[in-house]
FINUDO-650402 format. One record per residue (C-alpha): residue number from 1; residue in one letter; x, y, z. Coordinates in Angstrom, 1 decimal, padded with zeros to 4 digits. Each point is the difference from the previous one (the first is absolute). Last residue first. Layout:
REM residues N
<atom pos="NUM" code="A" east="X" north="Y" up="Z"/>
...
REM end
This chain:
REM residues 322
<atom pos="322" code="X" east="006.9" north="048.0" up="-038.6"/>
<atom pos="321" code="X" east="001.7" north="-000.5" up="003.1"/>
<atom pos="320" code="X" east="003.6" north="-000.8" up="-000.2"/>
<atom pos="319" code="X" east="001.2" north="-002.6" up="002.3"/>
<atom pos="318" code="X" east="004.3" north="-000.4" up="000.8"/>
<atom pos="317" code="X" east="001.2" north="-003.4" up="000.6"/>
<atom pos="316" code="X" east="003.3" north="-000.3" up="-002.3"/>
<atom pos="315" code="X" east="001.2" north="004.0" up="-000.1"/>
<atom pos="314" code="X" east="000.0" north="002.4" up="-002.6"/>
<atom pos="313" code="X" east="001.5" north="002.7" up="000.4"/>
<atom pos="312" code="X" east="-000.8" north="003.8" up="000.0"/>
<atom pos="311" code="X" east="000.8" north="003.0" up="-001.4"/>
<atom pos="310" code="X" east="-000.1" north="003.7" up="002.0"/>
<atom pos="309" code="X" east="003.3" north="001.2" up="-000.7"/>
<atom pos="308" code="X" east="001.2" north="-001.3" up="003.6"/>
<atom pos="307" code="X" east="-001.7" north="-003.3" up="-001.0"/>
<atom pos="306" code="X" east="003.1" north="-000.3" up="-002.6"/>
<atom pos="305" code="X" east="003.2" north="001.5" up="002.4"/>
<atom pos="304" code="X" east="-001.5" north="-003.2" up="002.2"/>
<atom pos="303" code="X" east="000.3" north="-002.4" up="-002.7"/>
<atom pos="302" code="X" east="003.7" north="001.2" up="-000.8"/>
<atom pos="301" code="X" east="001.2" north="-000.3" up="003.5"/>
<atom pos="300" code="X" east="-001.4" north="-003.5" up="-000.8"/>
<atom pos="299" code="X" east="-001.2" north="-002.0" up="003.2"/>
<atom pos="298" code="X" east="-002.7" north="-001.8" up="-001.5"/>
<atom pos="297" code="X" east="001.9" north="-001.3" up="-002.4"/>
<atom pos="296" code="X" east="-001.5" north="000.4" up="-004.1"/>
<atom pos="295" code="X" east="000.8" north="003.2" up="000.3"/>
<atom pos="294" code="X" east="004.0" north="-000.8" up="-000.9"/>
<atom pos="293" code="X" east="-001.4" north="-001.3" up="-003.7"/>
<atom pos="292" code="X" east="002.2" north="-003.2" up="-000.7"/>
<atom pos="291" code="X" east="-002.7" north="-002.3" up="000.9"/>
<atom pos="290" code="X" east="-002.4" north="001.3" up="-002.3"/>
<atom pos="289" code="X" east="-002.7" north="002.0" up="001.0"/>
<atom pos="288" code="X" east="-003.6" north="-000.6" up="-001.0"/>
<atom pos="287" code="X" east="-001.7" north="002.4" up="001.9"/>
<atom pos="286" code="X" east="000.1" north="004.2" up="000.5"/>
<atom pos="285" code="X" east="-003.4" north="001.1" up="001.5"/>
<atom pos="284" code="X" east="-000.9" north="003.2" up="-001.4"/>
<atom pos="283" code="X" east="-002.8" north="001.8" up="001.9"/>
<atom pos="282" code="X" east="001.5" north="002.0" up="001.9"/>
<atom pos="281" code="X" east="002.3" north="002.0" up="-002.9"/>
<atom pos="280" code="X" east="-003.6" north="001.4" up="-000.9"/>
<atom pos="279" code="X" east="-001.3" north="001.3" up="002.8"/>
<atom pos="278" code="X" east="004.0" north="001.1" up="000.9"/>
<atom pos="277" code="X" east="-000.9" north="002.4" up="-003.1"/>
<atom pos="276" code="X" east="001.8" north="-000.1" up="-002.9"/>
<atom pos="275" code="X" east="003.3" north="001.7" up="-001.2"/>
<atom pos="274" code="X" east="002.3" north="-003.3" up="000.8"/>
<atom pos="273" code="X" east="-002.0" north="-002.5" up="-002.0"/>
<atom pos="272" code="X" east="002.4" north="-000.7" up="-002.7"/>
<atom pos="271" code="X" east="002.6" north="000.2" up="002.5"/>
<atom pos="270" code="X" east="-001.6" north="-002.7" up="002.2"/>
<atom pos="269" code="X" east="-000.3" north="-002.3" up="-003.4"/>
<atom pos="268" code="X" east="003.1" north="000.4" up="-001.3"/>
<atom pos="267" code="X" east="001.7" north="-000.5" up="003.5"/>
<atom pos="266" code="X" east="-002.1" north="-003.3" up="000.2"/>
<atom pos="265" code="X" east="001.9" north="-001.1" up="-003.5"/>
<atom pos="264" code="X" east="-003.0" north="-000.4" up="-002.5"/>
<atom pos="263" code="X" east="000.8" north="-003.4" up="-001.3"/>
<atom pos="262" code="X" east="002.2" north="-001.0" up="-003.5"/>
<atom pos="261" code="X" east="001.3" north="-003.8" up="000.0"/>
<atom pos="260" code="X" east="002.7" north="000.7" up="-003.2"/>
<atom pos="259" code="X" east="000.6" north="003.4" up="001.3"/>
<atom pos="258" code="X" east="001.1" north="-001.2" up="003.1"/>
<atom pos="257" code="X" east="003.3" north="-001.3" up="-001.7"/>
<atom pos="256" code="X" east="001.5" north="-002.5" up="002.4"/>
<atom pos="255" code="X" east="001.7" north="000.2" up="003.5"/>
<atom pos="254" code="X" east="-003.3" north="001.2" up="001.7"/>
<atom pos="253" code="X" east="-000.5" north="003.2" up="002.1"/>
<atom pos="252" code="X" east="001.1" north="002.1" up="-003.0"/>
<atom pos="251" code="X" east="-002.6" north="002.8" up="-000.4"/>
<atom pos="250" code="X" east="-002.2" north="-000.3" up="003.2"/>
<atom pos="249" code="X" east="-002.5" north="-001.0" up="002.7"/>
<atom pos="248" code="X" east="-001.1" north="-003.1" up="-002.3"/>
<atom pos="247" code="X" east="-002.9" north="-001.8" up="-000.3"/>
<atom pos="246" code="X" east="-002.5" north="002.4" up="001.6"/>
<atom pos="245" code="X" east="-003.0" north="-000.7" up="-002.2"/>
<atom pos="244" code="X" east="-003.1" north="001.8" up="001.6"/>
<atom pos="243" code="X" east="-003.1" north="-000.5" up="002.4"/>
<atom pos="242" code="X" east="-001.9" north="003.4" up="-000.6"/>
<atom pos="241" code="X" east="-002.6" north="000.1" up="002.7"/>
<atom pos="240" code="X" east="-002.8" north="002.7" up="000.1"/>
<atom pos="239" code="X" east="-000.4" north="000.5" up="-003.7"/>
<atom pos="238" code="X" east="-000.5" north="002.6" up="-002.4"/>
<atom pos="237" code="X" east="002.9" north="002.0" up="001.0"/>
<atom pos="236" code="X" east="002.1" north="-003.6" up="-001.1"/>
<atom pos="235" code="X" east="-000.9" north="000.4" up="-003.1"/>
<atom pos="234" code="X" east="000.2" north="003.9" up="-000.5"/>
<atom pos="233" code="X" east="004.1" north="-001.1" up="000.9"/>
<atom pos="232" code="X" east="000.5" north="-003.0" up="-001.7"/>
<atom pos="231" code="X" east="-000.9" north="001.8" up="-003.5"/>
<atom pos="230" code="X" east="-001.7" north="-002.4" up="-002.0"/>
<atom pos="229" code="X" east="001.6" north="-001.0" up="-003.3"/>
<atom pos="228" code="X" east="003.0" north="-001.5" up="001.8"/>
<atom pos="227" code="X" east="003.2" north="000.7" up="-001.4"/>
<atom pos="226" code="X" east="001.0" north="002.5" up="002.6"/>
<atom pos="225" code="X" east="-001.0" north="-002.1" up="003.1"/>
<atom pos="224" code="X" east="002.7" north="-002.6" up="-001.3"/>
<atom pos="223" code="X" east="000.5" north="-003.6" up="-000.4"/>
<atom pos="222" code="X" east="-003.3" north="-001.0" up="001.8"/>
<atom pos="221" code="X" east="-000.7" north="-002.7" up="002.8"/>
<atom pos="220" code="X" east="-002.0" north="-000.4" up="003.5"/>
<atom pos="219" code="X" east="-002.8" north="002.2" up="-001.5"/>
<atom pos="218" code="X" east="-002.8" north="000.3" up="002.3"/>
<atom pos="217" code="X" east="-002.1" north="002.8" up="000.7"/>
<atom pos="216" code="X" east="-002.5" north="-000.3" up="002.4"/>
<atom pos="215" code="X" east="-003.4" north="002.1" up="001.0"/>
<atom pos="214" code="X" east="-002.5" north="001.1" up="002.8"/>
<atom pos="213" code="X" east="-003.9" north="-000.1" up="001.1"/>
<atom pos="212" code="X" east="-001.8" north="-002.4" up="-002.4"/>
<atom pos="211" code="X" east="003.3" north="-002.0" up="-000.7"/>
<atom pos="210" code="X" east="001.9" north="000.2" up="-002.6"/>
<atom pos="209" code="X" east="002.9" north="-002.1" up="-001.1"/>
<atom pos="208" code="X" east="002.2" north="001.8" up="-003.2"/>
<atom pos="207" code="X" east="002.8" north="-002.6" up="-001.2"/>
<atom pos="206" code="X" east="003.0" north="000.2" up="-002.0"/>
<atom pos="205" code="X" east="000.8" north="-002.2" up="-002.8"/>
<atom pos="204" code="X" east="003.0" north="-001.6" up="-002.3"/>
<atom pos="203" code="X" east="-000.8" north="-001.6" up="-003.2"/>
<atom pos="202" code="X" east="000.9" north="-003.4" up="-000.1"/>
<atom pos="201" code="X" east="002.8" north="-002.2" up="-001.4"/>
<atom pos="200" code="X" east="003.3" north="002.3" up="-000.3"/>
<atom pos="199" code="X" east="-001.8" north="003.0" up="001.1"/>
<atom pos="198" code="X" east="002.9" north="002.0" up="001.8"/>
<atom pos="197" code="X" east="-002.4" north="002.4" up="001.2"/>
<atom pos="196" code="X" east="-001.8" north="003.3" up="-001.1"/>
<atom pos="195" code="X" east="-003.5" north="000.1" up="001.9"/>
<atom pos="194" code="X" east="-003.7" north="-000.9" up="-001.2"/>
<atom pos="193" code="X" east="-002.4" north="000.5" up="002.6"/>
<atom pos="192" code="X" east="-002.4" north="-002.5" up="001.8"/>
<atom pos="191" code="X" east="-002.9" north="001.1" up="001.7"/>
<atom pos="190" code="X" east="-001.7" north="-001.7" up="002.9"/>
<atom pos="189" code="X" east="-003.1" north="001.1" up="001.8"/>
<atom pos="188" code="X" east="-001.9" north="-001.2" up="002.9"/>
<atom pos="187" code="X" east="-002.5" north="000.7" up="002.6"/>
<atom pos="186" code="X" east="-003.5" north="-001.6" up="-002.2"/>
<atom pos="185" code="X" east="002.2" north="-002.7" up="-000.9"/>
<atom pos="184" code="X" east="003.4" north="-001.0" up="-002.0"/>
<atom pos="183" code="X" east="-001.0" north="003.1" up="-002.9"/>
<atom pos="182" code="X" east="002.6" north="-000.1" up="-002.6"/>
<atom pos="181" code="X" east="000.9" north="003.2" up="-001.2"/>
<atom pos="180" code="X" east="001.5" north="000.5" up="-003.9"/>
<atom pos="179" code="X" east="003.4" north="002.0" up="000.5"/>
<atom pos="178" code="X" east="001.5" north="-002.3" up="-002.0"/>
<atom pos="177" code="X" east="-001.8" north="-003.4" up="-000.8"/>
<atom pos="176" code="X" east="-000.3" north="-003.0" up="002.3"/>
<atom pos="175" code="X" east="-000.8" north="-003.5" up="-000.9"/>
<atom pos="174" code="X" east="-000.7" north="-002.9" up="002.5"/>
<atom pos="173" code="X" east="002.1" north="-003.0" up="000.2"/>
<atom pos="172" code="X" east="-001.0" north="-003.0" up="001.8"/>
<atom pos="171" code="X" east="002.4" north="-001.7" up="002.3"/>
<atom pos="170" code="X" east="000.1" north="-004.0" up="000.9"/>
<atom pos="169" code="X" east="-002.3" north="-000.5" up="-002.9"/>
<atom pos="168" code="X" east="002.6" north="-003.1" up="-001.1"/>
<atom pos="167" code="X" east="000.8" north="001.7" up="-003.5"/>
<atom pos="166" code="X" east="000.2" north="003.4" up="001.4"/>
<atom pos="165" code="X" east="002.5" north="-001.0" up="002.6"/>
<atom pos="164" code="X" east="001.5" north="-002.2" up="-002.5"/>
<atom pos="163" code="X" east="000.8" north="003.2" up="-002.1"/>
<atom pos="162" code="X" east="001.8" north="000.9" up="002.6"/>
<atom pos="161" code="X" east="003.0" north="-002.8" up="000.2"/>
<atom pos="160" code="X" east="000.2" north="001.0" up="-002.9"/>
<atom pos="159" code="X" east="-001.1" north="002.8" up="-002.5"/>
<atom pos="158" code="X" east="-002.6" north="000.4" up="-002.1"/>
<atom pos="157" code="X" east="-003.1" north="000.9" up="002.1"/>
<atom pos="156" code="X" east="002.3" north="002.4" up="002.5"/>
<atom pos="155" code="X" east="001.8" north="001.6" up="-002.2"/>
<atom pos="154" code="X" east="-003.7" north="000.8" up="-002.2"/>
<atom pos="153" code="X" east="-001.1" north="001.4" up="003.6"/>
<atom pos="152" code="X" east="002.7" north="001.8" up="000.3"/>
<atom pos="151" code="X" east="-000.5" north="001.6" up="-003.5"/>
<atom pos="150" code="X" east="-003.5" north="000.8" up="000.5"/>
<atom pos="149" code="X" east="-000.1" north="001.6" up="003.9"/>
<atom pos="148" code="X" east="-000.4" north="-002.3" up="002.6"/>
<atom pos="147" code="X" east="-002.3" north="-000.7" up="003.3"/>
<atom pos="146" code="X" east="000.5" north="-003.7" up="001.3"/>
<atom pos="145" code="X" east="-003.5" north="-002.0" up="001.4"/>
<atom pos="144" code="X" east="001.0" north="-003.0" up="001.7"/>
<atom pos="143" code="X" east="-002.2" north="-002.5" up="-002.3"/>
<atom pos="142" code="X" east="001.0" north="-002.7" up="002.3"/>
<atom pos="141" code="X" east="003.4" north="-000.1" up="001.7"/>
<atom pos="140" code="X" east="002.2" north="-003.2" up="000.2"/>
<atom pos="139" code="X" east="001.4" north="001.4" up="003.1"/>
<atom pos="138" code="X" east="003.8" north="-001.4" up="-000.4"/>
<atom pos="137" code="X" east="001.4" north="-001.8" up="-002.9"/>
<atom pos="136" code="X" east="-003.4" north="000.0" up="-001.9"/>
<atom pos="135" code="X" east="000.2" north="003.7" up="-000.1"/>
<atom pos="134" code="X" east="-000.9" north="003.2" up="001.8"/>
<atom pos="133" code="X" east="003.5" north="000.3" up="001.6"/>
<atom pos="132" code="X" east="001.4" north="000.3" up="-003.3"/>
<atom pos="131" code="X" east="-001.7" north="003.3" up="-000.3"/>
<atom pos="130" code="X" east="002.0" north="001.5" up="002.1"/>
<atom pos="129" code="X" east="002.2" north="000.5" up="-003.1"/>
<atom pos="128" code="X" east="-002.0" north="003.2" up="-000.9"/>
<atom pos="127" code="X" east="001.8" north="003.1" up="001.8"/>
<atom pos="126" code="X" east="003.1" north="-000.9" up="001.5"/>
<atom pos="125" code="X" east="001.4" north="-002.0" up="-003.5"/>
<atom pos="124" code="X" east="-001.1" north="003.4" up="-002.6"/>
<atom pos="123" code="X" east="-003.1" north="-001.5" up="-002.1"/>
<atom pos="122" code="X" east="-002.4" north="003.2" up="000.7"/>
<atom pos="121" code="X" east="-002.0" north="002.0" up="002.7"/>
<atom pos="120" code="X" east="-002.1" north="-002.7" up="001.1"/>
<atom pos="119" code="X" east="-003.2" north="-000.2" up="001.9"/>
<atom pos="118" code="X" east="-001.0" north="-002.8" up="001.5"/>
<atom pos="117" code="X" east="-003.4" north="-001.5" up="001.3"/>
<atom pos="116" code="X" east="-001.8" north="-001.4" up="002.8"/>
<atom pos="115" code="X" east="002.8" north="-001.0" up="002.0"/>
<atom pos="114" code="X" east="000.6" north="-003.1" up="001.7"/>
<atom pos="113" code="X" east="-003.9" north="-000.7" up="001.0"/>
<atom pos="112" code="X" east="-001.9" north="-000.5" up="003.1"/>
<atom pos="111" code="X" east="-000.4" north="003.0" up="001.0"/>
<atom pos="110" code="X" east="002.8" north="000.8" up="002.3"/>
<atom pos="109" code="X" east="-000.2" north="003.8" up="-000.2"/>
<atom pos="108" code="X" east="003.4" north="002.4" up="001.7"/>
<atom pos="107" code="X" east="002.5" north="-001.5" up="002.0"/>
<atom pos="106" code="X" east="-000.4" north="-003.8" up="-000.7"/>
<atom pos="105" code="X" east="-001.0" north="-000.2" up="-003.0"/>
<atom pos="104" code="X" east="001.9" north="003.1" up="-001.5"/>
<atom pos="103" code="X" east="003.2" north="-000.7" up="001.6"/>
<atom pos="102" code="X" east="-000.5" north="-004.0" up="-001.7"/>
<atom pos="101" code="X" east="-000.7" north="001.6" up="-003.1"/>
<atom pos="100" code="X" east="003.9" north="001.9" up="000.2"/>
<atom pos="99" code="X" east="001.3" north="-002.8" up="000.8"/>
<atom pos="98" code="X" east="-000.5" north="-002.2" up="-002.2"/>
<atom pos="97" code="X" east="000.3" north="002.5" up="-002.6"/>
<atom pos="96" code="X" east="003.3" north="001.3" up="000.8"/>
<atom pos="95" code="X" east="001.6" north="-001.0" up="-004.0"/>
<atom pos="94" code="X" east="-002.5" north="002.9" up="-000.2"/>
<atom pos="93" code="X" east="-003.7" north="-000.2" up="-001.9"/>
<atom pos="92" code="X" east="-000.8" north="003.8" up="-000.8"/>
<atom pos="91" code="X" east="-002.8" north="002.0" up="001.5"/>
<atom pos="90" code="X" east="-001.5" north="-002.4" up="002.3"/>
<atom pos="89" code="X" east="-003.8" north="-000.2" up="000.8"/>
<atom pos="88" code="X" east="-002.4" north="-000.6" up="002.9"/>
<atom pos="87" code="X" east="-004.0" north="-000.5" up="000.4"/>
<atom pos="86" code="X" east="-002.6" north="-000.1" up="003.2"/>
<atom pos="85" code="X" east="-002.0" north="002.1" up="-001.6"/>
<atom pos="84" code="X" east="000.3" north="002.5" up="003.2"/>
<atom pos="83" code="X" east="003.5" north="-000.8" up="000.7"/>
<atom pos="82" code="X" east="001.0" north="001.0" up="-003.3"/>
<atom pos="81" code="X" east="004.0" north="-000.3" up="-000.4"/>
<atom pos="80" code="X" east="002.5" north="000.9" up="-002.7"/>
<atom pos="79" code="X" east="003.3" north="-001.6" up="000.8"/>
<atom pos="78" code="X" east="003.7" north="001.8" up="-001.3"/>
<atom pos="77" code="X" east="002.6" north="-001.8" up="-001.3"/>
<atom pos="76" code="X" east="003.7" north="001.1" up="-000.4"/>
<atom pos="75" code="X" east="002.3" north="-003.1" up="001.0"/>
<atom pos="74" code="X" east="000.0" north="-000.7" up="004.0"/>
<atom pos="73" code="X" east="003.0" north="001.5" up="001.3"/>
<atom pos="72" code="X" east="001.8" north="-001.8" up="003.2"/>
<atom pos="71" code="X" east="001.4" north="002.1" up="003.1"/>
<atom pos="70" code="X" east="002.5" north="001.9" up="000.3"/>
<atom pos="69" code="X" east="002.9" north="000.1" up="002.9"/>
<atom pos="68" code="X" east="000.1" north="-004.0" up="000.6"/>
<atom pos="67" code="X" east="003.7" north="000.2" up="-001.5"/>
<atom pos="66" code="X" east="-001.2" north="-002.0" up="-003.0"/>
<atom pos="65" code="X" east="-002.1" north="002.6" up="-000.6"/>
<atom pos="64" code="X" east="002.1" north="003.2" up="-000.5"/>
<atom pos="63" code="X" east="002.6" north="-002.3" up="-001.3"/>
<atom pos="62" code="X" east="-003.2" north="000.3" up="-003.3"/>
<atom pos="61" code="X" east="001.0" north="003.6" up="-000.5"/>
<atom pos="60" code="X" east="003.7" north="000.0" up="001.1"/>
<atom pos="59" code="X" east="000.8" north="-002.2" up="-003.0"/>
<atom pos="58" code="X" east="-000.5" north="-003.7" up="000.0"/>
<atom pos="57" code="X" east="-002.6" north="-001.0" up="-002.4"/>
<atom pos="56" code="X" east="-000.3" north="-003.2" up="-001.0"/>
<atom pos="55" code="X" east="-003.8" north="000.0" up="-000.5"/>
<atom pos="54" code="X" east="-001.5" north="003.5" up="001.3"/>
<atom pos="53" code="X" east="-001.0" north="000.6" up="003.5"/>
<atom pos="52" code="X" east="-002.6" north="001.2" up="-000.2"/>
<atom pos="51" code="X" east="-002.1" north="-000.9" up="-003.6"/>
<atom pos="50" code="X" east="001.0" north="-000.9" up="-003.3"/>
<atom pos="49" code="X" east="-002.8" north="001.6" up="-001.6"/>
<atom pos="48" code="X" east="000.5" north="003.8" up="001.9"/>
<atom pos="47" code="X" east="-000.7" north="000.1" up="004.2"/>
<atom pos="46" code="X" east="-003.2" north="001.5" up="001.4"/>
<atom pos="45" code="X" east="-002.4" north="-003.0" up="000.7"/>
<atom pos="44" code="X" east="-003.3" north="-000.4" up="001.7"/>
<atom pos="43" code="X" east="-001.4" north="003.6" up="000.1"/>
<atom pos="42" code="X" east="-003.6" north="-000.1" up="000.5"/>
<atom pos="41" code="X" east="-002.9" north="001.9" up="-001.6"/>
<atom pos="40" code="X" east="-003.1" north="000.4" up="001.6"/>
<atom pos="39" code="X" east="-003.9" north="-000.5" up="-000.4"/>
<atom pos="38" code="X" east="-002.2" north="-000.2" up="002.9"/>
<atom pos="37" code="X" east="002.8" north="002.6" up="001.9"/>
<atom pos="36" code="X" east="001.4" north="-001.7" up="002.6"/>
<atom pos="35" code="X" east="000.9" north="-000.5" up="003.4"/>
<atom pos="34" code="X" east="-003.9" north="-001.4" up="000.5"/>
<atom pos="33" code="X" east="000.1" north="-002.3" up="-002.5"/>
<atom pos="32" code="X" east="003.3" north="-001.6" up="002.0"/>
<atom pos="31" code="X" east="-002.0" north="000.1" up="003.3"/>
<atom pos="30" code="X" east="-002.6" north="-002.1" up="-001.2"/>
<atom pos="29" code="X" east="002.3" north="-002.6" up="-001.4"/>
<atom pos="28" code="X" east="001.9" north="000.0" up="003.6"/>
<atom pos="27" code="X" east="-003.2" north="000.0" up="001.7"/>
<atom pos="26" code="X" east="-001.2" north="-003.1" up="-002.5"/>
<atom pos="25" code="X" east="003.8" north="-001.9" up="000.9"/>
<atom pos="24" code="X" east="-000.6" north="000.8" up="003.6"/>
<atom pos="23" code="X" east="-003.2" north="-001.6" up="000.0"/>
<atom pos="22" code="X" east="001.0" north="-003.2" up="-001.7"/>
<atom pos="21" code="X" east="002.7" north="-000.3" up="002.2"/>
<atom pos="20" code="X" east="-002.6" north="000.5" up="002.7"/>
<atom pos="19" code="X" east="-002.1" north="-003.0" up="-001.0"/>
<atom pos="18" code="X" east="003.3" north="-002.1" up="-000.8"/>
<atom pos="17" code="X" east="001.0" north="000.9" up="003.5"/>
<atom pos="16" code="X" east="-003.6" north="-001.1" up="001.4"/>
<atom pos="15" code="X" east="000.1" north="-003.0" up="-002.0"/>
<atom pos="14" code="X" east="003.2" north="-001.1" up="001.3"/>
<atom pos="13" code="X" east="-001.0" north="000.6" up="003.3"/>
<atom pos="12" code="X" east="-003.1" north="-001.7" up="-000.1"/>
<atom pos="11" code="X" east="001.4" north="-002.8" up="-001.4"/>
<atom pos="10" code="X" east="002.4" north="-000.4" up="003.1"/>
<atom pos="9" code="X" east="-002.4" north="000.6" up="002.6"/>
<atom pos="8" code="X" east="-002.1" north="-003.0" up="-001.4"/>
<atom pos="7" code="X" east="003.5" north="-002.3" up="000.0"/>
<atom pos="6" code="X" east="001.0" north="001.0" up="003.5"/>
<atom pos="5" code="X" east="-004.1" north="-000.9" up="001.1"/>
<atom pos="4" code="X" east="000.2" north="-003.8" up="-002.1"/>
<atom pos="3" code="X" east="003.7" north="-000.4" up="001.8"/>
<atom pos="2" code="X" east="-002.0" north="000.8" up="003.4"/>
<atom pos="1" code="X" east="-002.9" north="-002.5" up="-000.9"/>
REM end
């Protein structure tokens, strides 16, 4: 009779602590909506294609982590988030994917799905080769919708081990146009724009993400702000966040000709926007930063001299209400 009592007391324990596991897990769901914004963006990667720190590198950059004095870089990706239609999106499928939907599920909506769609800025290796993770290898995805413009989505369709993504229904591709809106719901609006890139197998985009109360720009990569159609600057005074390529700080930070990989250096960009108001210089959010760019360290002199302009950084974590 005794061992029949422990036993009793023992199930009800454990189902009390499952109970209240489940409890804490709803409170901790409930508190997340209410931290945020019903639709956010969310910064889940700041680092250039090869990511932080960069294969074989042994310069002071990358010793910086090694030593335990920086941490880790997730490659550029932001996540798109609607709490109230219970949806979420990536702009850009990083060698980081795993990751990167796993931060989303369990910091941000968990509902029931990886991702429930991608969109991608063109066939560079830290933007679209994520996709792997979608395949028979790994997820084995079904109809995962992916958001491309023409000639990525041609890339895609023709060339392996892609095209067996298509093949298999693990992704499917949805067309974009330039500067043609596509409405996600009732609270959201995404716009790609054409940008001057290295277009070896795609076409290169930037992204506008509205929301019903504020606005994103996104453009992670572009050769130069002066051969852009668009001027950068009326762009981003249109917006409330301007998430821009930061590659490189400067003229010769690599060993090779930087002409042959052109980027906007970040002193390019803060000198082009020197004469406007600190309104404006606010709301640029510099991202995708290679490893040899000194701001991509926390502790950069150089990132501090920066902010003290009135620019900002992008950090891993950060929510933007939209």
């Amino acid at each position: 009779m005794k061992v029949f009592q422990i036993a009793c007391l023992i199930c009800f324990l454990v189902f009390m602590n499952c109970d209240s596991t489940k409890e804490n897990s709803e409170m901790k769901t409930e508190i997340n909506k209410k931290s945020f914004a019903n639709q956010y963006i969310t910064i889940l990667g700041i680092a250039q294609d090869a990511g932080y720190p960069q294969i074989n590198c042994e310069k002071t950059c990358c010793k910086a982590y090694y030593d335990g004095d920086e941490a880790k870089k997730l490659v550029s990706c932001l996540g798109l988030v609607d709490l109230k239609s219970e949806q979420k999106w990536l702009f850009d499928a990083t060698p980081d994917i795993v990751e990167q939907t796993q931060i989303l599920k369990d910091k941000h909506l968990d509902n029931g799905k990886v991702i429930d769609g991608v969109f991608l800025t063109h066939a560079h290796i830290g933007h679209y080769t994520g996709l792997m993770n979608f395949g028979r290898e790994a997820l084995g995805g079904k109809d995962i919708p992916v958001y491309v413009m023409s000639r990525m989505k041609n890339y895609l369709k023709t060339n392996g081990p892609w095209s067996q993504l298509v093949a298999l229904n693990n992704i499917e591709l949805k067309a974009l146009e330039n500067d043609s809106i596509l409405a996600l719901n009732a609270a959201l609006k995404i716009t790609p724009l054409l940008v001057p890139h290295r277009d070896e197998y795609s076409e290169t985009v930037g992204y506008r993400i509205e929301g019903k109360d504020k606005s994103a720009l996104f453009i992670p990569d572009i050769d130069k702000w002066n051969k852009w159609e668009r001027n950068i600057i009326e762009e981003v005074k249109k917006v409330d966040y301007a998430f821009l390529d930061a590659s490189f700080f400067r003229d010769g930070e690599l060993n090779r000709d930087m002409s042959k990989i052109p980027h906007p250096f970040t002193t390019e960009t803060t000198t082009l926007f020197e004469n406007e108001s600190i309104e404006t210089k606010n709301k640029i959010y510099f991202i995708h930063f290679n490893h040899t760019n000194p701001t991509i360290q926390n502790h950069s002199p150089l990132r501090d001299s920066i902010q003290n302009l009135g620019f900002r950084f992008a950090k891993e974590g950060d929510n933007f209400e939209l």
